[in-house]
Backbone as a chain_set.jsonl record, in Angstrom:
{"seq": "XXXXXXXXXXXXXXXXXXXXXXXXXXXXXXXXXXXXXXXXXXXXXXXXXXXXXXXXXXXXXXXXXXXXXXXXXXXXXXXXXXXXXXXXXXXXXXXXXXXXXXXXXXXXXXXXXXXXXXXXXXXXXXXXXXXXXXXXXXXXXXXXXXXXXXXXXXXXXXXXXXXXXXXXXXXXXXXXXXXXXXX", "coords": {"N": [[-52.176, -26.217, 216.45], [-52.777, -28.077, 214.468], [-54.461, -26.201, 212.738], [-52.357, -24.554, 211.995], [-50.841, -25.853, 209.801], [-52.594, -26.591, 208.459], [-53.14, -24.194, 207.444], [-51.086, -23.621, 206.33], [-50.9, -25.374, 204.603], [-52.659, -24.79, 202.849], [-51.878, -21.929, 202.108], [-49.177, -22.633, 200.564], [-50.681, -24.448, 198.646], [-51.905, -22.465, 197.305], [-49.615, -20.755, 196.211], [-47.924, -22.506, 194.226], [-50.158, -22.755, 192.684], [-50.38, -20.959, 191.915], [-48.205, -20.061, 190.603], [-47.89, -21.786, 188.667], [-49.562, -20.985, 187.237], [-48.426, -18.919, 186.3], [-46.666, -20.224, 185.234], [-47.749, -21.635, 183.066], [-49.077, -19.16, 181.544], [-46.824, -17.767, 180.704], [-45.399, -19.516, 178.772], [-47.592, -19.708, 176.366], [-47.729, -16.857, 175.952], [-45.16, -16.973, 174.404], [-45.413, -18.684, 173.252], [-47.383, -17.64, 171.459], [-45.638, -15.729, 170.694], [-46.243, -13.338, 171.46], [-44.642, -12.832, 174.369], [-41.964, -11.568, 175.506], [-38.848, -11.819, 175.372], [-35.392, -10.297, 177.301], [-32.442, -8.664, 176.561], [-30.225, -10.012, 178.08], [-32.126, -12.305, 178.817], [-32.12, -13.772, 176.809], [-30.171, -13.618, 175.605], [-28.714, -15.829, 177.729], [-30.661, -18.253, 176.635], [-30.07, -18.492, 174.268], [-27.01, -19.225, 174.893], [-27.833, -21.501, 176.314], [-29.215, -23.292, 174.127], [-27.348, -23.769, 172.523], [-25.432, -25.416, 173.962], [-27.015, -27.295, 174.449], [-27.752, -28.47, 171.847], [-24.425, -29.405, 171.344], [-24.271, -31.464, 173.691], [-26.083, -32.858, 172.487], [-24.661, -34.13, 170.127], [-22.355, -34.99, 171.404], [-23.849, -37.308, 172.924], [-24.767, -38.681, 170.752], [-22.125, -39.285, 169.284], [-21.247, -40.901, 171.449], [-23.45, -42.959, 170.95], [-22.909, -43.969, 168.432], [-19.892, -44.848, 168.974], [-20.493, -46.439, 171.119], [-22.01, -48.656, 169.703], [-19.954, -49.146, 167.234], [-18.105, -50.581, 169.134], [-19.776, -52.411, 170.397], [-19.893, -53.99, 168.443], [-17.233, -54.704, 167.41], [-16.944, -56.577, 169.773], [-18.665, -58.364, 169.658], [-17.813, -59.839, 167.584], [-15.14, -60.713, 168.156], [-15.655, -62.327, 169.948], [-16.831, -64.632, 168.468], [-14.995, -65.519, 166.64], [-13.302, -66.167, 168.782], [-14.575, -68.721, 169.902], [-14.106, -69.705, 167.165], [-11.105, -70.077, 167.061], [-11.2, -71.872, 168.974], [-12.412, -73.961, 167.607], [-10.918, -74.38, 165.686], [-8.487, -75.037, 167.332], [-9.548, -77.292, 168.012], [-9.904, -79.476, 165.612], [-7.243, -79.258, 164.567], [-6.307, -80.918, 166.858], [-7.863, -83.169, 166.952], [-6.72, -83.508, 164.356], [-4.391, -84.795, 165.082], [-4.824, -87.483, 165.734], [-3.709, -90.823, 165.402], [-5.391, -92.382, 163.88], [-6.245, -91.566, 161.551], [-6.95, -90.974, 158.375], [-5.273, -89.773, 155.124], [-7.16, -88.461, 153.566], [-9.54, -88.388, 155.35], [-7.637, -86.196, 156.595], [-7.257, -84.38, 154.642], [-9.957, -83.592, 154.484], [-10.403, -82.98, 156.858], [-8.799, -80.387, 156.967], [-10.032, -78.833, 154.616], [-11.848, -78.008, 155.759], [-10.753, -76.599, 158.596], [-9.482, -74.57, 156.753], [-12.019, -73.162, 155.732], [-13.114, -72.65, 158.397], [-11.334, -70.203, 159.049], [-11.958, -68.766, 156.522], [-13.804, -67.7, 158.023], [-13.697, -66.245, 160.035], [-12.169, -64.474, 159.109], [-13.937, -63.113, 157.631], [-15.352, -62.43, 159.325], [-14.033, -60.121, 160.78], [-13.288, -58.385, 158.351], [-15.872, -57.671, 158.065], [-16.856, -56.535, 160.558], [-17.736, -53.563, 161.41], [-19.034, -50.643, 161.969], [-20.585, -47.82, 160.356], [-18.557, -47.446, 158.878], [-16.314, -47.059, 160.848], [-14.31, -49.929, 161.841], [-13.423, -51.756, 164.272], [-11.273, -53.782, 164.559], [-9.892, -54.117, 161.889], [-7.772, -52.275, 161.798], [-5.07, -50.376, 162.658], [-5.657, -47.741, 164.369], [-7.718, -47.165, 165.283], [-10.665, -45.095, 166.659], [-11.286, -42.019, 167.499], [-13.194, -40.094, 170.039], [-15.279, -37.537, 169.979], [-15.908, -36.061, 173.34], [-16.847, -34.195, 175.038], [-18.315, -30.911, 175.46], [-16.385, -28.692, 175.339], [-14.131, -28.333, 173.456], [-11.66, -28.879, 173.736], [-8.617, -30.991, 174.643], [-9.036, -33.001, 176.205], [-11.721, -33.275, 175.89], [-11.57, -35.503, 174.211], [-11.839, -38.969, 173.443], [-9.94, -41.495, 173.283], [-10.441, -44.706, 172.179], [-9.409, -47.894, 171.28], [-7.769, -50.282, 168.871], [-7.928, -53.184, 167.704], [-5.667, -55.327, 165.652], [-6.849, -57.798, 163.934], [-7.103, -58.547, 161.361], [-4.304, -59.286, 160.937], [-4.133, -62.02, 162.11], [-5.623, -63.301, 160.585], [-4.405, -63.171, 158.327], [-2.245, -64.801, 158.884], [-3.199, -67.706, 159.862], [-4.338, -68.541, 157.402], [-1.795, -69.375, 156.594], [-1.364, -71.562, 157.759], [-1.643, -75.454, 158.0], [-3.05, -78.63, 158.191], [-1.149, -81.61, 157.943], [-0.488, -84.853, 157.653], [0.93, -85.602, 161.539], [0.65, -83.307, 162.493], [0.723, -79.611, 162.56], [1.519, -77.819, 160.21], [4.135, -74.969, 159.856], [3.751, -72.995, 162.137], [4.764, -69.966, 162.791], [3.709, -66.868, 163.808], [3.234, -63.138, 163.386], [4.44, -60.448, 165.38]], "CA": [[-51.131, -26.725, 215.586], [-53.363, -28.399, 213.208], [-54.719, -25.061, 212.284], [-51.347, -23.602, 211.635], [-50.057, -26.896, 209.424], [-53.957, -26.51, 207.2], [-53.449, -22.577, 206.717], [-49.324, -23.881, 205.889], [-51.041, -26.133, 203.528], [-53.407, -23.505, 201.785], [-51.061, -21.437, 201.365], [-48.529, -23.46, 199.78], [-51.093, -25.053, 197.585], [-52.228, -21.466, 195.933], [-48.775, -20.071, 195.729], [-47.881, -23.503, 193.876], [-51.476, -22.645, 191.509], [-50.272, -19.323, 190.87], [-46.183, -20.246, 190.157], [-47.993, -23.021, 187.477], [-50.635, -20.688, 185.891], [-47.952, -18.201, 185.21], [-45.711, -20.631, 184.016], [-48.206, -21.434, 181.365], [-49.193, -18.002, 180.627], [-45.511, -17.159, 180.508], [-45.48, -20.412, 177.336], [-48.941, -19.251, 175.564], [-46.933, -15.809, 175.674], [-43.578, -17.568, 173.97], [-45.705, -19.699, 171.976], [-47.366, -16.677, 170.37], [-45.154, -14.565, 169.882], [-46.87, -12.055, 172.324], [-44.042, -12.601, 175.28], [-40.717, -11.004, 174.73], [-37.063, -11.938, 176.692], [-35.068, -8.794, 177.783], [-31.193, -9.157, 175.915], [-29.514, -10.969, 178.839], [-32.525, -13.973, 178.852], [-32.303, -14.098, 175.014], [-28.617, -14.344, 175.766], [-29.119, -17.378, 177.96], [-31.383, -19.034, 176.084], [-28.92, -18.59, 173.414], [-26.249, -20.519, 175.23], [-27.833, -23.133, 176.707], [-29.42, -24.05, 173.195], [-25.951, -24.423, 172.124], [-25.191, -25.968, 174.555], [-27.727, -28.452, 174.265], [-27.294, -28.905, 170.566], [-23.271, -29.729, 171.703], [-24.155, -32.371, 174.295], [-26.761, -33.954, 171.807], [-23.723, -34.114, 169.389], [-21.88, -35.842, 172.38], [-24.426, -38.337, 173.222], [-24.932, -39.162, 168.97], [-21.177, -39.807, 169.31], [-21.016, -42.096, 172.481], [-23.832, -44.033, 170.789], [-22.405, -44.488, 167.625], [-18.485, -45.364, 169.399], [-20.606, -48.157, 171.416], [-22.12, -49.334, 168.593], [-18.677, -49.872, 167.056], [-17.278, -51.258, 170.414], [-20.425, -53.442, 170.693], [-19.644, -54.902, 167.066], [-16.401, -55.413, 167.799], [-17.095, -57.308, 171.015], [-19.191, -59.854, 169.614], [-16.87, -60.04, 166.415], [-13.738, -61.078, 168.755], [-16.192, -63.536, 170.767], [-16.889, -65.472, 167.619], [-13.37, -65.393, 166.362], [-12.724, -66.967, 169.699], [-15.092, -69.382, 169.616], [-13.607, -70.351, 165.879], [-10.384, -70.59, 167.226], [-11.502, -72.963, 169.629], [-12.942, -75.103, 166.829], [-9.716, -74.758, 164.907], [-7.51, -75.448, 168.082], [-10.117, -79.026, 168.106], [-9.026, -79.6, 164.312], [-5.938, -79.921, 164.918], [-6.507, -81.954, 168.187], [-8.157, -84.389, 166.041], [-6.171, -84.251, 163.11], [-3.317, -85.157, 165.484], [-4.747, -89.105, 165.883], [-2.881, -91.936, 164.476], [-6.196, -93.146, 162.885], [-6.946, -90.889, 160.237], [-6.102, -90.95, 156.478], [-4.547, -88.507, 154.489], [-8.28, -88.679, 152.986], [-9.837, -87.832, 156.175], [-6.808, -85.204, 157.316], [-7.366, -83.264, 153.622], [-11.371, -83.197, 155.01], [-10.152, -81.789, 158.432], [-8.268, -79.042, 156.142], [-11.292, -78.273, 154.149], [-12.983, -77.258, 157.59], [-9.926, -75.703, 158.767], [-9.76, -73.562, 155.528], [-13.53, -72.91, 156.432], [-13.139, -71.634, 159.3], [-10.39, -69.463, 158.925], [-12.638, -68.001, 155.986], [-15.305, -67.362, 158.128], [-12.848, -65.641, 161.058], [-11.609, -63.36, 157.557], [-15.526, -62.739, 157.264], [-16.076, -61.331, 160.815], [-13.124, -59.154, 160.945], [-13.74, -57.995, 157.456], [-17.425, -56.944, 158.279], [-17.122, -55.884, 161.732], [-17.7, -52.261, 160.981], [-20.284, -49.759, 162.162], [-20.427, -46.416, 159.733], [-17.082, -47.295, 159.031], [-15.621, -47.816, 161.557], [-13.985, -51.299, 162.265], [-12.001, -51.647, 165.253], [-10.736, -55.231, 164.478], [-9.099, -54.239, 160.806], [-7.084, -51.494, 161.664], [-4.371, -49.997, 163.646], [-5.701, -46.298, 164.459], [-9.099, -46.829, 166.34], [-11.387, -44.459, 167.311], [-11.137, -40.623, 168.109], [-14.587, -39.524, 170.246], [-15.778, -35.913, 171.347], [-17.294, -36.351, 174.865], [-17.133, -32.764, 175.473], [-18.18, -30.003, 174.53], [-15.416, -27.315, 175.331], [-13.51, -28.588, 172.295], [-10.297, -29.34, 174.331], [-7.99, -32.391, 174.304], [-9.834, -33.655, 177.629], [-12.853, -33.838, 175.484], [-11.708, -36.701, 173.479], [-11.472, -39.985, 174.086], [-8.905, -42.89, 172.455], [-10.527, -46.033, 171.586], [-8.217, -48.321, 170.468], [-8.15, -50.886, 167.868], [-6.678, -54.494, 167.806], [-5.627, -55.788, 164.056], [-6.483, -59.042, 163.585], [-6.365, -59.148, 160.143], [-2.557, -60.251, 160.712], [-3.805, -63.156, 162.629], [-6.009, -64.204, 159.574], [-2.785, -63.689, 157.416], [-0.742, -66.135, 159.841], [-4.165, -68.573, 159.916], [-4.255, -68.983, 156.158], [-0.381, -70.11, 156.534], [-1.175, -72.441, 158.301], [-2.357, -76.066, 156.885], [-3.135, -79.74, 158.678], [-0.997, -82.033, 157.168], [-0.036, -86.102, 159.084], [0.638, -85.603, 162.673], [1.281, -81.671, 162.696], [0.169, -78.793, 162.008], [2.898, -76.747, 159.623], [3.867, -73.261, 159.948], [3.286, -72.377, 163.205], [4.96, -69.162, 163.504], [2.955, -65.994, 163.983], [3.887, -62.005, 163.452], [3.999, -60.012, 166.873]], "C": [[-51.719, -27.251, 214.286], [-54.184, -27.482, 212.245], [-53.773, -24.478, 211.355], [-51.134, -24.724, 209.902], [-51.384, -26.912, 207.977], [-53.823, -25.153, 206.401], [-51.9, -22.674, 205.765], [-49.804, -24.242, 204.205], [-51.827, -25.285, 202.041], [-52.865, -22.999, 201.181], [-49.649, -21.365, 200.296], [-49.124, -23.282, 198.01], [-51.189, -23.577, 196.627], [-51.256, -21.111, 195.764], [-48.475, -21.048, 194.53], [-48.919, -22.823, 192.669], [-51.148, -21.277, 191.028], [-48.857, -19.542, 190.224], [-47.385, -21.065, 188.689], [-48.88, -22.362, 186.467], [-49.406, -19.157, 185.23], [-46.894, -18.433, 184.092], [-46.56, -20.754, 182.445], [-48.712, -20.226, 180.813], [-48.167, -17.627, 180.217], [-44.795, -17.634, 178.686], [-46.354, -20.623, 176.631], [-48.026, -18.221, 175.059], [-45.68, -16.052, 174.654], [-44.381, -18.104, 172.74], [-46.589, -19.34, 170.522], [-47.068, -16.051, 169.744], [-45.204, -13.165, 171.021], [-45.255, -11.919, 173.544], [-42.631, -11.836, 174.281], [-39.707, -11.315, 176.053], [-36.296, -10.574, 176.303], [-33.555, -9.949, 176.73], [-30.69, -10.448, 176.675], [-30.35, -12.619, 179.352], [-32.402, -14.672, 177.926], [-30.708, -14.456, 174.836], [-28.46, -16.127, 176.518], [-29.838, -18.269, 177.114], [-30.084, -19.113, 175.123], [-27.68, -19.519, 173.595], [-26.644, -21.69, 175.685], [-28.386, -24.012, 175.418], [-28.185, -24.733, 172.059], [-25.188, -25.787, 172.695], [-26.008, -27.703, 174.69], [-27.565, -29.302, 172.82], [-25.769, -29.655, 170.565], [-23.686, -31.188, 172.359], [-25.214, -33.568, 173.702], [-25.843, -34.81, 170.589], [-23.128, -35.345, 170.111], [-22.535, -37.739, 172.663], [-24.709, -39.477, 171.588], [-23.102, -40.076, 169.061], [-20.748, -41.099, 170.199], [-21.818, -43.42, 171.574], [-23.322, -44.565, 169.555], [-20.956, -45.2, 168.004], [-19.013, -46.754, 170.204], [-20.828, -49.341, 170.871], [-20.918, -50.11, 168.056], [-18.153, -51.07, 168.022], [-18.028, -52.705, 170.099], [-20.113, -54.604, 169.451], [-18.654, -55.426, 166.684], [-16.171, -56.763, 169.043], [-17.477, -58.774, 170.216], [-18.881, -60.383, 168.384], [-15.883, -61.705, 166.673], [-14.284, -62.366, 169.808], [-16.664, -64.608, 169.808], [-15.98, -65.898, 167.07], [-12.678, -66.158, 167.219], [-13.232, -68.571, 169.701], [-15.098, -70.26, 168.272], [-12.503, -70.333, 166.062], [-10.346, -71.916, 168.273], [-11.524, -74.354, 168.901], [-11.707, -75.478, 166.374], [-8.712, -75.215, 165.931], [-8.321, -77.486, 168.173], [-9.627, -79.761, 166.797], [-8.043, -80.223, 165.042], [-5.481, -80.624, 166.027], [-6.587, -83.339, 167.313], [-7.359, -85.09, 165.164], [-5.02, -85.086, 163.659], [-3.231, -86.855, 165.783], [-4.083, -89.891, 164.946], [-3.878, -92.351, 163.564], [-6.7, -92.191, 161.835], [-6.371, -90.732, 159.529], [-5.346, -89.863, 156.196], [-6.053, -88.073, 153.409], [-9.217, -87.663, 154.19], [-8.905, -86.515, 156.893], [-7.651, -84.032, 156.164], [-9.286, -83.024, 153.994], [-11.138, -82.331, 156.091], [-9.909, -80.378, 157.696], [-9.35, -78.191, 156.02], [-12.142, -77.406, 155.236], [-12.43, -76.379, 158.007], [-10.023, -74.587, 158.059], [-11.122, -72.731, 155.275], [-13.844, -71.923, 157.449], [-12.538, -70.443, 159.542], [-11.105, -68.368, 158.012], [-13.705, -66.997, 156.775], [-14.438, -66.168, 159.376], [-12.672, -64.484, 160.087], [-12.885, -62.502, 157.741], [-15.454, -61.677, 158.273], [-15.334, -60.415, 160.997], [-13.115, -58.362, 159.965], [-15.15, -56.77, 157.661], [-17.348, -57.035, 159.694], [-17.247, -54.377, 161.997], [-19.137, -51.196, 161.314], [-19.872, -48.391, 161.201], [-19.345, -46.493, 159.187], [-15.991, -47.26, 159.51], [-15.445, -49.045, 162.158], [-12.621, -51.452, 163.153], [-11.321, -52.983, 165.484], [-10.007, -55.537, 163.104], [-8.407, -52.829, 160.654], [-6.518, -51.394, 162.814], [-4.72, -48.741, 164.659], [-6.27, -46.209, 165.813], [-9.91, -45.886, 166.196], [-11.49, -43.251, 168.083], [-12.51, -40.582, 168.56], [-14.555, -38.74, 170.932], [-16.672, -36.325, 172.147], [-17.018, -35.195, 175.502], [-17.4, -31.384, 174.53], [-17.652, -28.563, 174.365], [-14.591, -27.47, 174.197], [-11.596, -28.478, 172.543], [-9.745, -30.646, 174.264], [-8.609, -33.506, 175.741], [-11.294, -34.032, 176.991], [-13.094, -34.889, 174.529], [-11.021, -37.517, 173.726], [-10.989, -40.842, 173.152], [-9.656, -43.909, 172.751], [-9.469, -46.797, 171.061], [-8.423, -49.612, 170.024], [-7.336, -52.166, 168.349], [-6.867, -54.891, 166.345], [-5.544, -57.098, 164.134], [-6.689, -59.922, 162.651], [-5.254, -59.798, 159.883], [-2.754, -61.66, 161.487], [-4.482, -63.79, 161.531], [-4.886, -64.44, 158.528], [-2.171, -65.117, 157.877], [-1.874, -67.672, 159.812], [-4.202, -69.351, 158.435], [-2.903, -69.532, 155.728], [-0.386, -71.634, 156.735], [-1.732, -74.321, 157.712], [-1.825, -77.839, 157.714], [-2.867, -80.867, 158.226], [-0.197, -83.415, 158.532], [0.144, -85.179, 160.129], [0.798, -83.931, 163.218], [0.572, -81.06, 162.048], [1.221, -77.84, 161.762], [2.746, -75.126, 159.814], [3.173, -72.389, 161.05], [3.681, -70.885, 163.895], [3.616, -67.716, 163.337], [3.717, -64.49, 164.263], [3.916, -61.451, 164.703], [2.941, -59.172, 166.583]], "O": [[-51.26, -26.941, 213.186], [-54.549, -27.879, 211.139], [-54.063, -24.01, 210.254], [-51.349, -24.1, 208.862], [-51.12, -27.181, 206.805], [-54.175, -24.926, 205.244], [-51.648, -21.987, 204.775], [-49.422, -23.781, 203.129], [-51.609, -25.245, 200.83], [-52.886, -23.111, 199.955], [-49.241, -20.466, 199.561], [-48.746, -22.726, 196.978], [-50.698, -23.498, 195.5], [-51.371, -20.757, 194.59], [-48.779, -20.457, 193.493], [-48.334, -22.358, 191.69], [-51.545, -20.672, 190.033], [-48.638, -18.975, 189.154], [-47.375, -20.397, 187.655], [-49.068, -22.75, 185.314], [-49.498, -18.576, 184.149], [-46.445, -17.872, 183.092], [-46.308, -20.318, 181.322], [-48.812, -20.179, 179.587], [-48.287, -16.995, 179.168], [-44.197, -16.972, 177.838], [-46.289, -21.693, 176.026], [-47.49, -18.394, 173.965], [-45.285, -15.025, 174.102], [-44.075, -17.986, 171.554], [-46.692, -19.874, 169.418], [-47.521, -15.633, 168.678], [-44.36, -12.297, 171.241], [-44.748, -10.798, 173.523], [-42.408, -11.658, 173.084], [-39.826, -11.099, 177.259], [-36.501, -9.914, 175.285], [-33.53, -11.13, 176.382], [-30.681, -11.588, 176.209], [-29.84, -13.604, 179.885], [-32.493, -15.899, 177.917], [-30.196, -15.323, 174.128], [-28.196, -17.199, 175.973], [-29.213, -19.322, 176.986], [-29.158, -19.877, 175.4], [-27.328, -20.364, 172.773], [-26.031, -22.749, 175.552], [-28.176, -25.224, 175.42], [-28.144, -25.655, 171.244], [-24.63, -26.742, 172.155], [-25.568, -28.824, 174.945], [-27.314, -30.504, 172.731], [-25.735, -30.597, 169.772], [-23.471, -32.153, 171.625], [-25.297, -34.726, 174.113], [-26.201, -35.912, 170.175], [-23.269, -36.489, 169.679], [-21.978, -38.835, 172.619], [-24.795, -40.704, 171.521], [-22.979, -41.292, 168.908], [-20.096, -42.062, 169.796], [-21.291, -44.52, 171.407], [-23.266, -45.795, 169.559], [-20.749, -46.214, 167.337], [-18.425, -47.834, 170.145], [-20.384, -50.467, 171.094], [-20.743, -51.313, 168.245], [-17.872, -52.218, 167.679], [-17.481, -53.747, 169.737], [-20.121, -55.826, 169.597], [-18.649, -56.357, 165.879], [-15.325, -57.656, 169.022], [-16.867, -59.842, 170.169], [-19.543, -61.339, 167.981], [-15.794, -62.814, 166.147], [-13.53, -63.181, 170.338], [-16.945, -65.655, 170.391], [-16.136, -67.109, 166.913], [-11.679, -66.787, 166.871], [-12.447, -69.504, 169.535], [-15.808, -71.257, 168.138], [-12.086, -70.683, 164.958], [-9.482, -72.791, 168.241], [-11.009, -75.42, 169.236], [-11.29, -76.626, 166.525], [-7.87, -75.932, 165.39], [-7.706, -78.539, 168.342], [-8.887, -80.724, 166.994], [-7.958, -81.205, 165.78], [-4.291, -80.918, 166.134], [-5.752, -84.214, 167.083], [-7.156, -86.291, 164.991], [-4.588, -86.003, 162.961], [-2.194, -87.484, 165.992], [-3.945, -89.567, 163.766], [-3.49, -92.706, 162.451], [-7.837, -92.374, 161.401], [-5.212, -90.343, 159.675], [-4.84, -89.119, 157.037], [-5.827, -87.316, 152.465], [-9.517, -86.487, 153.984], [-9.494, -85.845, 157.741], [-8.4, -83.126, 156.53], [-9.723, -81.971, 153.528], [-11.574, -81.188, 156.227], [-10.675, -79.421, 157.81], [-9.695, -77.25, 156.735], [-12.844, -76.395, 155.265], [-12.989, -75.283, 158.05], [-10.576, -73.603, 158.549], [-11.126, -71.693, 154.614], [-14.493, -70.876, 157.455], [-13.132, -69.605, 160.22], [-11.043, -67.197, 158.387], [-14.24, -65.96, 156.384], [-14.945, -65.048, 159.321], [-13.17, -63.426, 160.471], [-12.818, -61.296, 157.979], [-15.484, -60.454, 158.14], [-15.951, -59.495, 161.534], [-12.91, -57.226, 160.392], [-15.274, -55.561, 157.464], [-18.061, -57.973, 160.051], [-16.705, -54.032, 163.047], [-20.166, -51.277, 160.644], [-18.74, -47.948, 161.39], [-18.936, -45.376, 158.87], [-14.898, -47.372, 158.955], [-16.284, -49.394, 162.988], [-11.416, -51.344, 162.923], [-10.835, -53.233, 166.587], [-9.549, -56.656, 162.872], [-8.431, -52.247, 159.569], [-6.932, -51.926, 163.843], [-4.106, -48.704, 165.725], [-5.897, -45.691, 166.865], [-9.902, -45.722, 164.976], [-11.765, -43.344, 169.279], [-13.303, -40.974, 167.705], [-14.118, -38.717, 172.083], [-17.796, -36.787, 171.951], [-16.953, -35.28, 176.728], [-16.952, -30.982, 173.456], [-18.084, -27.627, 173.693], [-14.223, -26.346, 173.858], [-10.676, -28.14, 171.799], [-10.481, -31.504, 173.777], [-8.392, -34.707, 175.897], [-11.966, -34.944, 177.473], [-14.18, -35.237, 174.067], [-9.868, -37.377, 174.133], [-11.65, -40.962, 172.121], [-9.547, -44.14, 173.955], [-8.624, -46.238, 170.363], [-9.246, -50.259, 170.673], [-6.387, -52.192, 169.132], [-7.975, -54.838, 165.811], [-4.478, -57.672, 164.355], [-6.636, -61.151, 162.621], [-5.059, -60.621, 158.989], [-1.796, -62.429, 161.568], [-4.065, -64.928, 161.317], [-4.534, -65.506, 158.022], [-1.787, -66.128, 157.288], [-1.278, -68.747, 159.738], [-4.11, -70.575, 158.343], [-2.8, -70.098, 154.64], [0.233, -72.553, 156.198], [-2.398, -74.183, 156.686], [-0.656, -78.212, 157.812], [-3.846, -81.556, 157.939], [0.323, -83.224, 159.631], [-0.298, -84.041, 159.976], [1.066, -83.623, 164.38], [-0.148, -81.483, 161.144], [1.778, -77.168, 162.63], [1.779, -74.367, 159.888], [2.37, -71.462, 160.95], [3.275, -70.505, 164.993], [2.643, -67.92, 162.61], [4.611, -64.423, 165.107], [3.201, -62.148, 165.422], [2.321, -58.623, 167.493]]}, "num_chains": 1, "name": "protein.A"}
């Protein structure tokens, strides 16, 4: 048995040493010039380099649509994080002890922040696309048969209209005016 399982192994190994030396003579041959493909390999080759060129297309697209995504993400997590501040504002401004000295300071901050919310939604944009100042979104080919299955909807949230409705707004004695907001 251990005979059979050594001569198994031999013969393996050289078929193995001969499959690998003709692969590389087969790509010396290719890489000179010297080999030649019959129509129907030159045909294959032909499609799958298309094919490859297509799904590199694909993958260029995914990374640029995450990109976007990703730049939206951490846009809408700062945005949150500055409505937070501005929901504390107006916490504050809401005490009995503060001036009309100290309220028009709260403002100033308010008005601040609201700028800076403008900012991130403004410049949230990869290549041009900004999926936080428009309605449309994001068309992406993730195939490459060039069918309606090969593209995918992204979709956008506008919240430029909440900086509109933000800049309405304005911290004046115990309230904060103008609280409505568009749908």
């Amino acid at each position: 048995m251990g005979n059979t399982i050594t001569s198994l192994a031999s013969t393996l190994s050289q078929a193995v040493d001969k499959v690998q030396k003709e692969i590389v003579e087969t790509q010396e041959q290719l890489a000179s010039g010297e080999g030649k493909l019959n129509a129907a390999e030159s045909g294959v080759v032909s499609r799958m380099t298309a094919q490859v060129a297509g799904y590199e297309s694909v993958t260029k697209n995914l990374t640029d649509a995450g990109s976007a995504i990703s730049v939206a993400q951490s846009a809408l997590t700062s945005v949150a994080d500055i409505m937070t501040q501005l929901k504390g504002l107006a916490v504050q401004a809401s005490s009995a002890g503060f001036s009309s000295t100290d309220r028009d300071s709260l403002n100033k901050t308010f008005a601040n922040l609201i700028n800076q919310v403008e900012q991130l939604v403004t410049s949230a944009s990869v290549n041009g696309a900004n999926l936080l100042n428009t309605d449309f979104g994001l068309q992406i080919t993730t195939g490459i048969d060039g069918t309606a299955q090969s593209q995918t909807q992204v979709s956008a949230t506008n919240v430029s209209t909440l900086v509109t409705s933000l800049k309405d707004l304005l911290i004046t004695g115990l309230q904060i005016k103008n609280l409505t907001f568009p749908a």
